[in-house]
Backbone and ligand atoms as CSV (ligand in chain L), in Angstrom:
chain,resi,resn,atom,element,x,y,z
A,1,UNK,N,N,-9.759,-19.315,-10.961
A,1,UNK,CA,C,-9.359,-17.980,-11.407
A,1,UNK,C,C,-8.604,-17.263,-10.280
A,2,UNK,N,N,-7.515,-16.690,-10.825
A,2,UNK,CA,C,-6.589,-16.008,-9.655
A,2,UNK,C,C,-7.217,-14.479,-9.271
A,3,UNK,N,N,-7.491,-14.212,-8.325
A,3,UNK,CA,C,-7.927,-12.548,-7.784
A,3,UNK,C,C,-6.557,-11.698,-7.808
A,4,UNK,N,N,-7.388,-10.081,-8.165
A,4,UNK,CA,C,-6.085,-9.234,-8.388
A,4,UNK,C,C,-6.529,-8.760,-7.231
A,5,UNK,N,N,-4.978,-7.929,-6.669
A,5,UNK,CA,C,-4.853,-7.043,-5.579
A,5,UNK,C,C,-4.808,-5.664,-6.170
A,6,UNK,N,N,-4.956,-4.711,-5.696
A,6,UNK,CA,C,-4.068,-3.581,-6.022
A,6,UNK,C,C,-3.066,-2.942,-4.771
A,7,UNK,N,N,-2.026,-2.509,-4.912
A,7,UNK,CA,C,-0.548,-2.147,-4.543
A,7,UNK,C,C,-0.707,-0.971,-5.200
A,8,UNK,N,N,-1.083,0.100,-4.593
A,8,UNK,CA,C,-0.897,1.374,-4.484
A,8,UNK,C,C,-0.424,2.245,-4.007
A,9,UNK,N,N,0.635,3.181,-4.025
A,9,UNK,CA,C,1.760,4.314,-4.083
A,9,UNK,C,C,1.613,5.470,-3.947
A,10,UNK,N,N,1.769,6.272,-3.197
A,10,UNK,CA,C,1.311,7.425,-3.009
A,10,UNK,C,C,2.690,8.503,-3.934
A,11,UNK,N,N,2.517,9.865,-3.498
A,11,UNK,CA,C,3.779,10.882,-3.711
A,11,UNK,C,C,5.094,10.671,-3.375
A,12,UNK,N,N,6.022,10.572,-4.618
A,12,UNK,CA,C,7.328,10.648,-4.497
A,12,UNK,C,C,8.163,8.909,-4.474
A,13,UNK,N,N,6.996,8.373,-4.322
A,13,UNK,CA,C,7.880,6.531,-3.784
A,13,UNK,C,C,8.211,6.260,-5.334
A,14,UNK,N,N,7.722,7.058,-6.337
A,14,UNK,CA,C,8.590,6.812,-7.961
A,14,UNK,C,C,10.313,6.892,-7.605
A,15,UNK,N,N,10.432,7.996,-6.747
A,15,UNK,CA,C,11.865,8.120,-6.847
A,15,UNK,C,C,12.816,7.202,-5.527
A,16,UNK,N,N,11.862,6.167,-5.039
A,16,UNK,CA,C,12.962,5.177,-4.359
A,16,UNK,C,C,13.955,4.786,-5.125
A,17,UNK,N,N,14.708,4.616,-3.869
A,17,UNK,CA,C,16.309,4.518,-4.656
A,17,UNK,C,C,17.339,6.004,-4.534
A,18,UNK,N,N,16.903,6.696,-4.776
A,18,UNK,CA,C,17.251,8.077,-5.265
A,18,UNK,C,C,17.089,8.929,-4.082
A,19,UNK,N,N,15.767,9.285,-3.514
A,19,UNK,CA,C,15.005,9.678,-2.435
A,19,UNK,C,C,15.976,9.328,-0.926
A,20,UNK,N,N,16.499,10.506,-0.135
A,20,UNK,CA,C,16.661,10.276,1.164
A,20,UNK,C,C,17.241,8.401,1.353
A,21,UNK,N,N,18.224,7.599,0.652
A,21,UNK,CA,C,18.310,6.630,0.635
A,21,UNK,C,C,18.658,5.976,2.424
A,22,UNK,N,N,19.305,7.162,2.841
A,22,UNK,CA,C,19.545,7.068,4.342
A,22,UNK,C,C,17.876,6.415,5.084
A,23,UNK,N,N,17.210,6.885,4.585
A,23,UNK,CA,C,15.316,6.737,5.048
A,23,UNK,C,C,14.784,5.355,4.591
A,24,UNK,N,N,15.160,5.758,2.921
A,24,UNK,CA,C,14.208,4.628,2.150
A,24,UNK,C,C,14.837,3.491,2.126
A,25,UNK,N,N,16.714,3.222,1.381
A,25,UNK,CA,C,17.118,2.391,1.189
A,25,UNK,C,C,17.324,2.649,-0.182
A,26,UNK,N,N,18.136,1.898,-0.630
A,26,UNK,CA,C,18.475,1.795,-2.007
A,26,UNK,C,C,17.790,1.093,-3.492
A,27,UNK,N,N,16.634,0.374,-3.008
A,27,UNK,CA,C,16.411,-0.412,-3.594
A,27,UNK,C,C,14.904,0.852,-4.458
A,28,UNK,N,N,14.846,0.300,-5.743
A,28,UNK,CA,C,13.240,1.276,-6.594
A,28,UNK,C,C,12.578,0.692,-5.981
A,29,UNK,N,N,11.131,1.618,-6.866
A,29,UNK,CA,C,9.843,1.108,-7.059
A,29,UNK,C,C,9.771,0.032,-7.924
A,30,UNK,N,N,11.021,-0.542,-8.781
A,30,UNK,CA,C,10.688,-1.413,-9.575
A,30,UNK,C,C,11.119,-2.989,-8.354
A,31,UNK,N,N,12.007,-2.265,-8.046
A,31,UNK,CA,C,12.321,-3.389,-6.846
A,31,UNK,C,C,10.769,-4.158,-5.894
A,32,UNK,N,N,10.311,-2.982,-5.322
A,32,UNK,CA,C,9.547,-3.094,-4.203
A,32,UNK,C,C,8.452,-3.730,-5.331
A,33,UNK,N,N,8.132,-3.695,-6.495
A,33,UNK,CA,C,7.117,-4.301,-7.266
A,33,UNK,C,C,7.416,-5.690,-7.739
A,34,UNK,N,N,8.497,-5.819,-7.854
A,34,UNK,CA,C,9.032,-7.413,-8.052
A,34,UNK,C,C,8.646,-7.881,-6.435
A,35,UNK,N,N,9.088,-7.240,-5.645
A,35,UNK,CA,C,8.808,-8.246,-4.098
A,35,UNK,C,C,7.649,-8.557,-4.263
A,36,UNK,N,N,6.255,-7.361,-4.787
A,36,UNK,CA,C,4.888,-7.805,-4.298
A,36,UNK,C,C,4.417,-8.739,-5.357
A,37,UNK,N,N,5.214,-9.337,-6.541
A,37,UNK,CA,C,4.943,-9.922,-7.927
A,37,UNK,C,C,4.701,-11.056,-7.365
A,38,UNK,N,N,6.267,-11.296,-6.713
A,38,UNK,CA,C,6.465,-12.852,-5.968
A,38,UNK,C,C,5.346,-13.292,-4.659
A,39,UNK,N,N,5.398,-12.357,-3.678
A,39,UNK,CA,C,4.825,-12.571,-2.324
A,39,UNK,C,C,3.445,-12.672,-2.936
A,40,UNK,N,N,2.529,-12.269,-3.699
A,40,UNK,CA,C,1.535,-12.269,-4.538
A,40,UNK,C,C,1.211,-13.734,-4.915
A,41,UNK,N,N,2.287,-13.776,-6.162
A,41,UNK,CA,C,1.961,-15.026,-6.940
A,41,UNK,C,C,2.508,-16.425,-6.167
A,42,UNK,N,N,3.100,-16.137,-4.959
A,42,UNK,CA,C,2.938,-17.344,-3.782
A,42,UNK,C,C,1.693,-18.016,-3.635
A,43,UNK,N,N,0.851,-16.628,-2.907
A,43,UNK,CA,C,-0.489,-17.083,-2.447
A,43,UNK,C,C,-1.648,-16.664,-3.862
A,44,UNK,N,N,-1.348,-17.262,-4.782
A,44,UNK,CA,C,-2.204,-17.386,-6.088
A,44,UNK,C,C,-2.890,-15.826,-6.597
A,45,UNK,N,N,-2.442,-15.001,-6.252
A,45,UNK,CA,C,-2.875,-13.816,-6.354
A,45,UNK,C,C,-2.112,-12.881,-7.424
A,46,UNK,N,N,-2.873,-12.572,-7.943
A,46,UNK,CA,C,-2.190,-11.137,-8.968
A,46,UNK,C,C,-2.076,-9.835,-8.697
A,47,UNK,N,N,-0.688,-8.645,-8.809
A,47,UNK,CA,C,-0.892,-7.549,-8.331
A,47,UNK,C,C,-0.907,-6.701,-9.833
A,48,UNK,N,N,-2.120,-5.731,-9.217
A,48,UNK,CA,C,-1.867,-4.518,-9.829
A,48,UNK,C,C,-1.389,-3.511,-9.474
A,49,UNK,N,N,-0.258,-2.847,-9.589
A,49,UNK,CA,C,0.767,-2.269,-9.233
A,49,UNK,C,C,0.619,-0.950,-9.672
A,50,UNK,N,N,0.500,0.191,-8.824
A,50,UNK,CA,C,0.159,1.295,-9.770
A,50,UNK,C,C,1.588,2.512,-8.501
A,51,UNK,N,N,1.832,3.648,-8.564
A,51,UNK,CA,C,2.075,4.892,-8.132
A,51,UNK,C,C,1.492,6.157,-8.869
A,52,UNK,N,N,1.006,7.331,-7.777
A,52,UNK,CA,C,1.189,8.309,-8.841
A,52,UNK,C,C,1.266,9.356,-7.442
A,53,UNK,N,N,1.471,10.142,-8.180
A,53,UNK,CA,C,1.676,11.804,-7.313
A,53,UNK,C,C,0.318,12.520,-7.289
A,54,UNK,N,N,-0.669,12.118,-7.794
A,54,UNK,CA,C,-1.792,12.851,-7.564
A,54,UNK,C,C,-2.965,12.560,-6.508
A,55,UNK,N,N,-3.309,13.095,-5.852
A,55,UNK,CA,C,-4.263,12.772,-4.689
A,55,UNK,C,C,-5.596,12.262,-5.491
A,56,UNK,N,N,-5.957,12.691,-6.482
A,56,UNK,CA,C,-7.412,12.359,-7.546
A,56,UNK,C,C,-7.177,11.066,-8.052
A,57,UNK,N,N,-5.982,10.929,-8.527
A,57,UNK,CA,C,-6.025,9.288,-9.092
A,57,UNK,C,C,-5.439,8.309,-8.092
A,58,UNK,N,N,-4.997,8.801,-7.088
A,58,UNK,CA,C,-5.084,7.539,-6.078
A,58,UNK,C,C,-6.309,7.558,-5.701
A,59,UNK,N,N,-7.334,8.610,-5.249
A,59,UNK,CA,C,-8.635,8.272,-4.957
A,59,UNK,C,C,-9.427,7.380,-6.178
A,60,UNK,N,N,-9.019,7.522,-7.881
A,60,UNK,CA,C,-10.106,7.541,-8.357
A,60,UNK,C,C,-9.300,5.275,-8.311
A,61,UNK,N,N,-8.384,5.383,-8.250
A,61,UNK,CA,C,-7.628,3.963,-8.352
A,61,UNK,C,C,-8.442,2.929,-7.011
A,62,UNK,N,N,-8.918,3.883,-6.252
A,62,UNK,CA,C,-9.308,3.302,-4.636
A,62,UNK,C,C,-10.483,2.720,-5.172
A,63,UNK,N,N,-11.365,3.907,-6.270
A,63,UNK,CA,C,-12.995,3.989,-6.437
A,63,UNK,C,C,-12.764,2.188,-7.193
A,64,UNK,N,N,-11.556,2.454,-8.544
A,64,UNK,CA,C,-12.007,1.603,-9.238
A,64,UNK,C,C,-11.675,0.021,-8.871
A,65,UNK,N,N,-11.120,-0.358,-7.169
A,65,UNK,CA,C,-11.060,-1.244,-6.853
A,65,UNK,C,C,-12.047,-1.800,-5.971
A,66,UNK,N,N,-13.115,-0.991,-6.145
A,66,UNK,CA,C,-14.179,-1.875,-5.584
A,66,UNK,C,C,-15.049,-2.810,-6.488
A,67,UNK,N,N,-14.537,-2.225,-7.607
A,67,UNK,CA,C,-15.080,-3.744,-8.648
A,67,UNK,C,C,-13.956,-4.487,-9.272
A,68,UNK,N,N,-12.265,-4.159,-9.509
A,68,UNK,CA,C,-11.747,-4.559,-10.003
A,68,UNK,C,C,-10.722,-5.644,-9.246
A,69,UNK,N,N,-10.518,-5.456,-7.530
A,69,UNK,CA,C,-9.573,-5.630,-7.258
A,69,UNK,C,C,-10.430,-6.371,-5.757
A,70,UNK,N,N,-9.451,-7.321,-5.422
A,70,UNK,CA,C,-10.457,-7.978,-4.207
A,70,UNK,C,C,-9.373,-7.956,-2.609
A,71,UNK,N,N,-8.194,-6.830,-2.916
A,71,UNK,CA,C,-7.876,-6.109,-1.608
A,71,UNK,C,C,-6.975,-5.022,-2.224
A,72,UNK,N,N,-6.317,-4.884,-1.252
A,72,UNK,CA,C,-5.613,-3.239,-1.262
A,72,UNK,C,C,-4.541,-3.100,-0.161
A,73,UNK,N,N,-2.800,-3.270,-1.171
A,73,UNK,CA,C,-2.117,-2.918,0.037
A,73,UNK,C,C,-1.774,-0.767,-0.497
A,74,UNK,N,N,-1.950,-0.286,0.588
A,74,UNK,CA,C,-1.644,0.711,0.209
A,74,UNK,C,C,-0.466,1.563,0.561
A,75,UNK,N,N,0.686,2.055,0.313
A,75,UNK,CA,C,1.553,3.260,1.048
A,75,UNK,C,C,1.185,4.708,0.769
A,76,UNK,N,N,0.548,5.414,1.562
A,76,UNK,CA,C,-0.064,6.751,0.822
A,76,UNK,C,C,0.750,7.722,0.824
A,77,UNK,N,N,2.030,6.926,1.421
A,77,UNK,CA,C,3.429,8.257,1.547
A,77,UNK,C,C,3.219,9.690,2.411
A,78,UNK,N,N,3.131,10.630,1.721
A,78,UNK,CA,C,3.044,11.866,2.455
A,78,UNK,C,C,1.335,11.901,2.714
A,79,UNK,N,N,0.657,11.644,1.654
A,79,UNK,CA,C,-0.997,11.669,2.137
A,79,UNK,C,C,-1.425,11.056,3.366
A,80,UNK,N,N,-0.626,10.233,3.949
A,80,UNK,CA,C,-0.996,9.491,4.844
A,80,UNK,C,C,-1.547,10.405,6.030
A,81,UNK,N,N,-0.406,11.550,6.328
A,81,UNK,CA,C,-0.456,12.400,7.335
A,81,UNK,C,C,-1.537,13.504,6.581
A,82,UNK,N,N,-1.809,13.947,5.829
A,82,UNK,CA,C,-2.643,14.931,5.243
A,82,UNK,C,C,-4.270,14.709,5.023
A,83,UNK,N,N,-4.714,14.139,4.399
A,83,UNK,CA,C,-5.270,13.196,3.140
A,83,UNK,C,C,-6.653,12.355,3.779
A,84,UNK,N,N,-7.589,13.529,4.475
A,84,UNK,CA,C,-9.041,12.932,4.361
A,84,UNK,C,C,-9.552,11.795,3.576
A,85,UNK,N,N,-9.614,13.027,2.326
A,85,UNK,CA,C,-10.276,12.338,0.834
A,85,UNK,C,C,-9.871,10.963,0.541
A,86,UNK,N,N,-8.475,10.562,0.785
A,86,UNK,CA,C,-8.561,9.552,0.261
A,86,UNK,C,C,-8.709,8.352,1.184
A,87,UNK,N,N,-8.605,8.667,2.800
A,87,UNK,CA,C,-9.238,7.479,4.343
A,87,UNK,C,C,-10.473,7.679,3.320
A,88,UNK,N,N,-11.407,8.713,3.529
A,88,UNK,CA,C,-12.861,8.241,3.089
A,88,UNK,C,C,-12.918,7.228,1.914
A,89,UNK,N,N,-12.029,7.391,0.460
A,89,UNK,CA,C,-12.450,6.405,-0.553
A,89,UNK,C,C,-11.691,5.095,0.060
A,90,UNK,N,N,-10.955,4.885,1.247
A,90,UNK,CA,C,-10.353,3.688,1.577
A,90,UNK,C,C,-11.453,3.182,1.945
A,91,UNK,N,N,-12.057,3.800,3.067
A,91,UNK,CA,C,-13.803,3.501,3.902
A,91,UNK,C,C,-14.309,3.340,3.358
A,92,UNK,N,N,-14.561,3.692,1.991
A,92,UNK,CA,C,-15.675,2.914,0.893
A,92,UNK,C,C,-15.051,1.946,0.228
A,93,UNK,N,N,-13.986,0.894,0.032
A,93,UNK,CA,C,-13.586,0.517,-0.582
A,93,UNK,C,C,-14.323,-0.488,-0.074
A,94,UNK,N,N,-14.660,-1.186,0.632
A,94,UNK,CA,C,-15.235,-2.346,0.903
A,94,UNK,C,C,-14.813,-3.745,0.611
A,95,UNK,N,N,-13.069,-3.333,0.839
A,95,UNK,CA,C,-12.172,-4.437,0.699
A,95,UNK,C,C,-11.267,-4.382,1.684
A,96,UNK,N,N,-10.311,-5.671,1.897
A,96,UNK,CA,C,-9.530,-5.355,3.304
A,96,UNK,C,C,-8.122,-4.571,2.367
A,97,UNK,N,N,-7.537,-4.007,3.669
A,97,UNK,CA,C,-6.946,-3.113,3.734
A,97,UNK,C,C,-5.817,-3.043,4.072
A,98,UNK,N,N,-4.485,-3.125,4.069
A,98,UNK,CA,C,-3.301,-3.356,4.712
A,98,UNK,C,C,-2.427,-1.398,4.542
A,99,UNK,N,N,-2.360,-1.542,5.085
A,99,UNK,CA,C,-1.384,0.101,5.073
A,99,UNK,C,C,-0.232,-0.032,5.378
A,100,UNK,N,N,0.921,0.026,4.450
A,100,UNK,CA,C,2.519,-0.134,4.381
A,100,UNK,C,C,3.368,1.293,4.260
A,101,UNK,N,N,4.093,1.246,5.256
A,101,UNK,CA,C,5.313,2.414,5.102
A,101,UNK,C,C,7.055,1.668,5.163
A,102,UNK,N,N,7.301,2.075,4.132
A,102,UNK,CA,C,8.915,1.246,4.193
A,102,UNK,C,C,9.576,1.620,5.789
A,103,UNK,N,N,9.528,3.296,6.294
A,103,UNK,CA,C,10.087,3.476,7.562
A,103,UNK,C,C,9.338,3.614,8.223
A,104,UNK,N,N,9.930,3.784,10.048
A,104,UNK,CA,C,8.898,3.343,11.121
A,104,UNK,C,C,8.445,4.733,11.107
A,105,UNK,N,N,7.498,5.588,10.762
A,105,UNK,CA,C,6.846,6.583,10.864
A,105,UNK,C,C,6.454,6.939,12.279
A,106,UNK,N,N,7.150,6.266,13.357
A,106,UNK,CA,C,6.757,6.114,14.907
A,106,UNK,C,C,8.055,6.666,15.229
A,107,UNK,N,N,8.998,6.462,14.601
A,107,UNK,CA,C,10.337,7.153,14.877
A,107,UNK,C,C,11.199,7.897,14.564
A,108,UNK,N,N,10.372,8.904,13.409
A,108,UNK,CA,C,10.378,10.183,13.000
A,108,UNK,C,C,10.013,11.018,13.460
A,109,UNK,N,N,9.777,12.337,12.827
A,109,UNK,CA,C,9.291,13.506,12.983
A,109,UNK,C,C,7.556,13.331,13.691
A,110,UNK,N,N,7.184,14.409,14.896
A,110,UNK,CA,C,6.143,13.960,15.301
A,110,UNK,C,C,4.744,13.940,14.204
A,111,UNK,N,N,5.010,15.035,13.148
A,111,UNK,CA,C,3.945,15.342,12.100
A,111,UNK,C,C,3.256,13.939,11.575
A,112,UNK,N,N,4.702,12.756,11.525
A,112,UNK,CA,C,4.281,11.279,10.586
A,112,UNK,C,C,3.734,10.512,11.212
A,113,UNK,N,N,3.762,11.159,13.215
A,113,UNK,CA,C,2.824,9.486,13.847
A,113,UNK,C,C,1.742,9.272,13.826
A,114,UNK,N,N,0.493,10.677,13.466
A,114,UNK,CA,C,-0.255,10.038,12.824
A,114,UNK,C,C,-1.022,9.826,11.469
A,115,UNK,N,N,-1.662,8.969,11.335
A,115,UNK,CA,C,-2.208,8.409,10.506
A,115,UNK,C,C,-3.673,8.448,10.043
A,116,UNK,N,N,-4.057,9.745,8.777
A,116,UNK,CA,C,-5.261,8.998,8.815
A,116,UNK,C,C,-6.100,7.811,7.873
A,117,UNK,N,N,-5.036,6.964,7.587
A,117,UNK,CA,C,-5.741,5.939,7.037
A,117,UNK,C,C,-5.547,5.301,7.870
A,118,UNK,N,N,-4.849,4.755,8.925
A,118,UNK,CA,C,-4.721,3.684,9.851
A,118,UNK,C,C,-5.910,3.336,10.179
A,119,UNK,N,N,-6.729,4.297,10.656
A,119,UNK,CA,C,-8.038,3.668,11.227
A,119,UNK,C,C,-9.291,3.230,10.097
A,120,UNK,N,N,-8.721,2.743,8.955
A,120,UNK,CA,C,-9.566,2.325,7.965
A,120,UNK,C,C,-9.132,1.140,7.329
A,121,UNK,N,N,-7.783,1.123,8.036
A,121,UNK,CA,C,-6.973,-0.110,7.438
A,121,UNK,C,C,-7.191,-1.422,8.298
A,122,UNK,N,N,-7.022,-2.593,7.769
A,122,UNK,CA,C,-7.184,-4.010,8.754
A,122,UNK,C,C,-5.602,-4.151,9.716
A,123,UNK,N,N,-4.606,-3.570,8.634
A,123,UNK,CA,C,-3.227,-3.950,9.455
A,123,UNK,C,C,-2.521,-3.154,8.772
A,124,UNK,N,N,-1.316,-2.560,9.832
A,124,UNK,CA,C,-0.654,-1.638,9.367
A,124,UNK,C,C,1.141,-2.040,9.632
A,125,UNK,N,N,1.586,-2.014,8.863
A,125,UNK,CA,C,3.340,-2.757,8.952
A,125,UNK,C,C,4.225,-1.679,8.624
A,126,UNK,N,N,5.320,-0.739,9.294
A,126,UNK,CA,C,5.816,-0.132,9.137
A,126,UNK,C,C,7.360,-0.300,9.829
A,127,UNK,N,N,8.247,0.087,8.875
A,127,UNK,CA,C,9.423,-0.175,9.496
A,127,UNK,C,C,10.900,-1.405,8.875
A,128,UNK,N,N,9.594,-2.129,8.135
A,128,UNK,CA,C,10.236,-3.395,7.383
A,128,UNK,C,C,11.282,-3.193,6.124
A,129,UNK,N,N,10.988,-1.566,5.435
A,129,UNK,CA,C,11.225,-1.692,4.378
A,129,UNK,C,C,10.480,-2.540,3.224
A,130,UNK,N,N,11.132,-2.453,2.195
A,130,UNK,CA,C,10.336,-2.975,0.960
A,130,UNK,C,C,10.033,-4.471,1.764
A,131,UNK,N,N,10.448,-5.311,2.431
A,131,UNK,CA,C,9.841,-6.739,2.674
A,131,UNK,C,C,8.647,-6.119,3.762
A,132,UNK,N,N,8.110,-5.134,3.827
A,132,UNK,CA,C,6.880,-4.816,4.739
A,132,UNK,C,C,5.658,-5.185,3.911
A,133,UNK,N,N,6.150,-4.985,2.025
A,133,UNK,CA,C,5.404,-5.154,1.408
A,133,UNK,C,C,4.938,-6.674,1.293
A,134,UNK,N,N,5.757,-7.650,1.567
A,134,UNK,CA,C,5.649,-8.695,1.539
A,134,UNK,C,C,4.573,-9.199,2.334
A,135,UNK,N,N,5.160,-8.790,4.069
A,135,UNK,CA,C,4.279,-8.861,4.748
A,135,UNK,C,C,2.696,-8.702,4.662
A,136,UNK,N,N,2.914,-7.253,3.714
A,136,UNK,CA,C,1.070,-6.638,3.820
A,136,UNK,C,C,0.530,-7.646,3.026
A,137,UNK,N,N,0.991,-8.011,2.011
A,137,UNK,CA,C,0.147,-8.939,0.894
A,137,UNK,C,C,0.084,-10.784,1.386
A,138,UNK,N,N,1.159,-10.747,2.136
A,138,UNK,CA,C,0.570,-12.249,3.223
A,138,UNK,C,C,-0.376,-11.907,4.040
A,139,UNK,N,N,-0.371,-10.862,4.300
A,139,UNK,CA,C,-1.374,-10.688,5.279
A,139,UNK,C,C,-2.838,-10.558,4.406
A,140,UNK,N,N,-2.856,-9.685,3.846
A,140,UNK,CA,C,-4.138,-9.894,2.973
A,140,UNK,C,C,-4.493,-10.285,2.131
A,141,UNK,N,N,-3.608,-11.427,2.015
A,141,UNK,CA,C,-4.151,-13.289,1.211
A,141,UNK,C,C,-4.795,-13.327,1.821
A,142,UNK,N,N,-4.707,-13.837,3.476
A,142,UNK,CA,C,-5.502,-14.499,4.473
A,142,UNK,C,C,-6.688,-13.413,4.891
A,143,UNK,N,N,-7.072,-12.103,4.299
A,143,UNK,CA,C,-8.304,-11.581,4.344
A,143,UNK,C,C,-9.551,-11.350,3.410
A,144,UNK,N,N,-8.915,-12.086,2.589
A,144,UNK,CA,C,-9.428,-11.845,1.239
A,144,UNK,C,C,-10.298,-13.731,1.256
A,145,UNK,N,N,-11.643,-13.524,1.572
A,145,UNK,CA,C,-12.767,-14.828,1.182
A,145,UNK,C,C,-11.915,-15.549,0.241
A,146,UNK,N,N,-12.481,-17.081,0.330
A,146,UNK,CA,C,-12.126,-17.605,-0.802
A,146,UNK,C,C,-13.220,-18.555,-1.446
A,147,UNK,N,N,-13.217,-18.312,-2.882
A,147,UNK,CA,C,-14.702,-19.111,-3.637
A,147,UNK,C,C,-14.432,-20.105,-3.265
A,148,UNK,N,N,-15.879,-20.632,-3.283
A,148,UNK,CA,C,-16.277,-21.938,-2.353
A,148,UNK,C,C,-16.330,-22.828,-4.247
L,1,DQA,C1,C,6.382,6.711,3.913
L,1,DQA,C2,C,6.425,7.556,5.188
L,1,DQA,C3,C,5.774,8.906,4.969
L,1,DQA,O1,O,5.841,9.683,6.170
L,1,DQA,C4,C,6.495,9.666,3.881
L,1,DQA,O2,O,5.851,10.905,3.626
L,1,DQA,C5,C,6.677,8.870,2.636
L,1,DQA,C6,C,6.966,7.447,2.731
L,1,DQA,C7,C,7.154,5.384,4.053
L,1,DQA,O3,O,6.975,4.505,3.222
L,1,DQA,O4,O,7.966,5.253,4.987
L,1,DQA,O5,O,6.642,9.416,1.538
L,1,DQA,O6,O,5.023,6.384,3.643
């Protein structure tokens, strides 16, 4: 049986493509979801692919991957820099963790360097663009147990 991931989206990454393309790049969210389809179904894994703009249903998406989903790449976008509530439901997630930003958030504005999910996350890849996503989900193939 193949394990699902969830690939979760914080505020505004609906409008990649569109969005500051100078920042993001040109490519959607439908784009960056085909990358994690493939890099996924490489390492036998299924993504569940979600975005939303609300701080409650990315938390309640966090809650419902502790039974549904057996890791978590996440971009929390602007929450990243804000966004207690949702490090804590990462800290309870009790799954590994990868934290993705398409740009280097190290070489922006000082508000974006830090992070408070970083310190809840296993690995954090920023800078890559949409193939960062790639990265996060190779990376947490190889954190994710495998049935014996
Ligand atoms: C982002 C970086 C954040 O600072 C920003 O608020 C975003 C996107 C990124 O993917 O580079 O919305 O997470």
């Amino acid at each position: 049986m193949s394990h699902t991931v969830l690939v979760l989206n914080g505020p505004n990454l609906n409008l990649l493509g569109l969005r500051e393309p100078d920042v993001y790049g040109t490519g959607t969210l439908a784009d960056v979801e085909a990358i994690c389809r493939a890099a996924a179904a490489d390492r036998g894994l299924r993504v569940d692919f979600r975005q939303s703009n609300h701080e409650g249903v990315l938390i309640d998406a966090v809650h419902e991957a502790r039974a549904a989903h057996r890791g978590i790449v996440v971009n929390p976008a602007g929450l990243t820099h804000t966004s207690v509530a949702l490090r804590d439901a990462l800290a309870a997630a009790e799954r590994p963790i990868v934290e993705v930003h398409l740009s280097n958030i190290h070489r922006r504005e000082p508000f974006r360097h830090h992070s408070y999910v970083s310190a809840v996350a296993d690995a954090v890849i920023c800078g890559a663009g949409p193939h960062g996503y790639a990265l996060a989900l190779a990376h947490l193939a190889q954190l994710i147990p495998q049935d014996r």
